[in-house]
Every structure is written in structure tokens, then in C-alpha cells.
N, C-alpha and C positions, 0 to 999 in steps of 0.2 A: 603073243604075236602070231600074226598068221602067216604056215608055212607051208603053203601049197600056189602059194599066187604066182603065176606066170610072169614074165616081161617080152615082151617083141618089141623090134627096132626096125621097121620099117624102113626100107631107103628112099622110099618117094610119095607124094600126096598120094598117087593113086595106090600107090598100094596101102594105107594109111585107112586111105576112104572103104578100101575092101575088107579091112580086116574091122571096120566100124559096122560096113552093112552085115556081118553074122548076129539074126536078132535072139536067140537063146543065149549069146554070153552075156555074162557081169563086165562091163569093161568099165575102165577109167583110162583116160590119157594124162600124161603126165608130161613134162620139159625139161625145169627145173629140177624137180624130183624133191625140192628141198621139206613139202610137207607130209610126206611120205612116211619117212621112221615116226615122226611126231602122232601123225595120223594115225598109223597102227599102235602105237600105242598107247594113243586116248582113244579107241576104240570106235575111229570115225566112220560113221556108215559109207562114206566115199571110196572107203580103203578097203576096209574088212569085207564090204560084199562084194568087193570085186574078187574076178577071176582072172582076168590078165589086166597086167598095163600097158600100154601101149606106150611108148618112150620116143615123141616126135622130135627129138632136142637134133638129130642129124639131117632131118629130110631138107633139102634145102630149097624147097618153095617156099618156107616157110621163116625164111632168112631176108635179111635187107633193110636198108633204110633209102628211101629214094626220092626224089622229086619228080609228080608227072601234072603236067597241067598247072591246076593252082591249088592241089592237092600234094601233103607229103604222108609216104605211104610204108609203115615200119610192120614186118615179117613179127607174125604172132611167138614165134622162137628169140625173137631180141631179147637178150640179156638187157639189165640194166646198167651195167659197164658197157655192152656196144653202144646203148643210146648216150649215156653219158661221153663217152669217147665220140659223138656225131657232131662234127659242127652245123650240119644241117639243124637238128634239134635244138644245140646250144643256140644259133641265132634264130632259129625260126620259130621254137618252138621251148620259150625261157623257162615258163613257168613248169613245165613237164621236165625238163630238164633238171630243175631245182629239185622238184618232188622225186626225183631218182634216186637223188644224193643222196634222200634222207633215208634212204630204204637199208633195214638191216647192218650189215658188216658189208669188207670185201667181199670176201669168201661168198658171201647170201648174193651180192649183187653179184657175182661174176655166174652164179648160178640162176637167182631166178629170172624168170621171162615177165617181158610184156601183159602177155595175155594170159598168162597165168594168176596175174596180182589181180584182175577184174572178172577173171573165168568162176573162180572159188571166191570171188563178190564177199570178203569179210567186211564188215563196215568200218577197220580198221585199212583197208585199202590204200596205200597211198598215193598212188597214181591217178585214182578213180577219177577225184575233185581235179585234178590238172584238164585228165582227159574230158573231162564234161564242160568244162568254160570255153574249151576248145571245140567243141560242138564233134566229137567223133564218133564216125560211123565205123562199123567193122561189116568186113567180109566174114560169111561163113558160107563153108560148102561141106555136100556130102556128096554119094552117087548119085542122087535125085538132080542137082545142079546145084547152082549159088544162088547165095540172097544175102540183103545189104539190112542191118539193123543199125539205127542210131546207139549210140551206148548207155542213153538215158531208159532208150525204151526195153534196153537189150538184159536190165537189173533187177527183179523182181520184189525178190526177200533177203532178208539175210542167208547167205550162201546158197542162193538159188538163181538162177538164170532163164532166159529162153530159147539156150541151146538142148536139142534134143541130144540122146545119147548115140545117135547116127551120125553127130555134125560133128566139124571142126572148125574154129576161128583160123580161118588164115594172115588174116592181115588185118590194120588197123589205117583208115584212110581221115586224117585230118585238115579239114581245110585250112592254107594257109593263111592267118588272120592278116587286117590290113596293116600298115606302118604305124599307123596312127595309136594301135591298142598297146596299151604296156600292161606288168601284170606283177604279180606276185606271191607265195605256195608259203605258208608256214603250218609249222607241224608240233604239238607239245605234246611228246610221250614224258615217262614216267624218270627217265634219264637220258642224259647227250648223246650218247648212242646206243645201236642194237635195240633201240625202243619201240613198242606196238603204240602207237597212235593214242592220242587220247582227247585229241583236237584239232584236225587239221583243215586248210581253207585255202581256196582260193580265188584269185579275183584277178579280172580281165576288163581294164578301161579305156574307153577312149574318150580323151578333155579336149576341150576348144575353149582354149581363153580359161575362164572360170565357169563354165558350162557343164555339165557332165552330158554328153551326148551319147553315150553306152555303158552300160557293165554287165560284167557276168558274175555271178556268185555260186562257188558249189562249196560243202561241206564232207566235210569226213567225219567217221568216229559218233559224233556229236547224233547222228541221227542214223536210222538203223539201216540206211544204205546210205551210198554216197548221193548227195540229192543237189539239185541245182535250184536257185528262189525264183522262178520266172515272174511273179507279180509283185516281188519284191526289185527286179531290176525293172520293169517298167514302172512302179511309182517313182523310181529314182532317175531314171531318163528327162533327159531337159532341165533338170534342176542344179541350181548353183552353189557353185561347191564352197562353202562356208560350213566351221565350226559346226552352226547350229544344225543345218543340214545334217551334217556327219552323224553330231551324236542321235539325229533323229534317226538316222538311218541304221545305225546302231542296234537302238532300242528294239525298233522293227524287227529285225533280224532274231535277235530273241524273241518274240512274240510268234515269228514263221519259224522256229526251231518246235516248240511248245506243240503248234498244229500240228507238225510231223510227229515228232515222237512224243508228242507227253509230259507229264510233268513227270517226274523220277526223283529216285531218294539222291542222286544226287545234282540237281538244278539249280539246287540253289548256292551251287557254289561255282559251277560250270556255266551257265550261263553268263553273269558279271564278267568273267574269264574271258568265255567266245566274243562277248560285244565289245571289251577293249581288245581282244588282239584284230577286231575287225576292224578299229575305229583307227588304230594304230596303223593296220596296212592302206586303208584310204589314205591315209595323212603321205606315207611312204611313198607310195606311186604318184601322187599327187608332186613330192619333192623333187622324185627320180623323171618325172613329166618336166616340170619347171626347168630343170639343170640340162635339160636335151635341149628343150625350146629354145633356154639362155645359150 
């Protein structure tokens, strides 16, 4: 383990932003801190080349959950027990709500951040798929100024991003969806809890009558970032929601997993998996739609 790494705890963005713009160090910033021991000792290049960490869990710009406009707007330092403790989130924002739950232990959630679970982009992410049906954009700034990336465009590779090593996500700006959408986040790790993902999805509809006039679809795990189907929701836009529908839509879904990532040794047991727990959450939001209407 390596025992020369520094930690700073900056008290405010700008000083945060200063100690980012020195360009001969190794930096990592950390929040949570929770992949840290892990890290160093699987011998994570994130970890080991750095020189200092920089530890934003106190600066408090970087704090909140709020409503401005028709946008709600949660501080890159939110824990997943602050979000979970938000009613702003629990009403506004379900499905992201739900996927918090699933996250780790207490202990993990009283510790990890927001923007930590999407910064380190594992495809095991559990937020990601919430946050992508939700169409969110983040803030990042450095001393150059700020700039706004969607979070689809903001995910690269597996554990890579399009933050430079001079930025910092500040915030995460999600548009409030309309009344109409209802939604729903399920997750199949390896055990009930404390489990690393090993299937997760979610989905954001809006019905009219027996209509479907919107959805969203993002996955987790299943493919090697958290990915959203956009020409998978426009064949399914406008079309009536029946059985036969479903399982077609289903099927589909597996076939735009396969273009993303490929076939794999193990597909053939994961996919049949993904397309019923997909086919299973249509039918769900569908009931949970009905019993509102009714």
C-alpha cells in the first residue's frame, strides 16, 4: 500500500479549484472515500499514481438538494442517505430514489456521494440508469469557468469520463419530468444485500389510455457502461400496449443489448433474465398507471 500520499481538505470550491489547477501533480479527488483502501489495494491506477487526494466531502457548494425553475438541482457531495432522506427526490424524482436504496449497506450509503457513483463510471453503477431516463445534465467547473455536459455524453468507457483532471463536478441538474411519467429501477446482484449489480434497469413511461406515448430505457451492468436504447424507445412510441407488444419489445431489447456489447460467455443465460425482468417492469408501471387513473 502506498505510503506517501498526501490528503488536503479544502474549505471552499475555490480553493478546491486551486489546488486542481497545479499541473505537475498526480491528483485524485475523492468524497466518499469509500474506494480508496479497496483501491490501493488492488493496485488501482486512480489510487497508486496519485500524489495527493484532495477530500471535497466538507466544501459546502458542493452540498444540497433544491428546486430552481423546473429543474431539481442535488450538490455532487450528496450522500445517498441525504437523497434518500429528500422528499423532493422521493416525489419528484422515484425512480432515482429507489436505485439509492439498493446502493451497498448503511454505512456505504451514509458515506458514498452522488457523483462519485457516476464520476468512477463502473458499469456496475447504480444510479447511472436512474439518472439517464431522467435526462441529467451536470455541472462541471474548473478556474477556466463552467460548462454543462448531459450525463449520457459525459460516460465514455468503462471507468473513464470526460472530466479532465482540472475539473470538478459540482452539481447534477435534472429536469423535473412531467406528472404523466411513472417509472421503475430494479437491480439483480448476486445477494439481497451489499451486492455489486449484475442487472440493473430502468424505465420512465408516459400511457394514455392503452397508448404508450413515451418511454425511456437505461441499463446497467448488462452493458459496458450505463447506456440508454434511444431507437429502441422511438419504435416503441405510439404503440399499444398489449401482451404481444410487450414481449416484442422485449425480444428487441435483447437484440440492442447484443449491438452494444456483444455476445459473451455469458448471454446466454443473461439475456432470457434482462428481457423478463424488462417485460415484468412494463406489465408493473402499466398496473401502478391503471390503479392512479382508477
Amino acid at each position: 500500500m502506498k505510503s506517501s500520499l498526501k490528503i488536503s481538505f479544502p474549505k471552499d470550491l475555490a480553493e478546491t479549484l486551486s489546488e486542481l489547477s497545479v499541473p505537475e501533480k498526480e491528483i485524485c479527488i475523492i468524497a466518499g472515500g469509500t474506494d480508496v483502501i479497496p483501491g490501493l489495494q488492488q493496485g488501482s491506477k486512480r489510487f497508486v499514481n496519485s500524489e495527493v487526494l484532495i477530500d471535497i466531502n466538507k466544501v459546502p457548494e458542493l452540498k444540497g438538494i433544491r428546486i430552481s425553475g423546473n429543474s431539481i438541482f442535488i450538490g455532487a457531495c450528496e450522500t445517498f442517505s441525504d437523497i434518500l432522506q429528500s422528499e423532493i427526490i422521493r416525489e419528484r424524482l422515484p425512480v432515482l430514489w429507489k436505485a439509492c436504496g439498493t446502493i451497498g449497506s448503511v454505512q456505504i450509503r451514509n458515506r458514498a456521494t452522488i457523483a462519485g457513483n457516476f464520476v468512477n463510471n463502473a458499469p456496475c453503477a447504480d444510479t447511472v440508469p436512474a439518472l439517464l431516463v431522467y435526462n441529467s445534465k451536470l455541472v462541471i467547473e474548473s478556474q477556466s469557468g463552467k460548462r454543462e455536459v448531459l450525463l449520457s455524453e459525459f460516460l465514455t468507457a468503462p471507468y473513464k469520463t470526460k472530466l479532465q483532471k482540472w475539473e470538478i463536478v459540482t452539481c447534477l441538474e435534472i429536469p423535473i419530468p412531467e406528472k404523466e411519467m411513472t417509472g421503475e429501477f430494479y437491480k439483480l446482484g448476486r445477494r439481497r444485500a451489499v451486492a455489486i449489480s449484475r442487472i440493473t434497469l430502468a424505465l420512465l413511461m408516459n400511457i394514455e389510455g392503452e397508448i404508450l406515448k413515451e418511454i425511456r430505457i437505461a441499463s446497467g451492468a448488462i452493458t459496458p457502461i450505463g447506456s440508454r436504447f434511444h431507437e429502441l424507445e422511438k419504435f416503441a412510441a405510439g404503440k399499444k400496449l398489449d401482451d404481444h407488444f410487450l414481449k416484442d419489445l422485449s425480444r428487441k431489447l435483447g437484440e440492442e443489448i447484443i449491438k452494444i456489447a456483444g455476445l459473451r460467455w455469458s448471454s446466454e443465460y443473461k439475456l432470457p433474465v434482462v428481457q423478463l425482468i424488462f417485460f415484468q417492469l412494463l406489465k408493473k408501471i402499466m398496473e401502478k398507471k391503471s390503479l392512479t387513473d382508477g
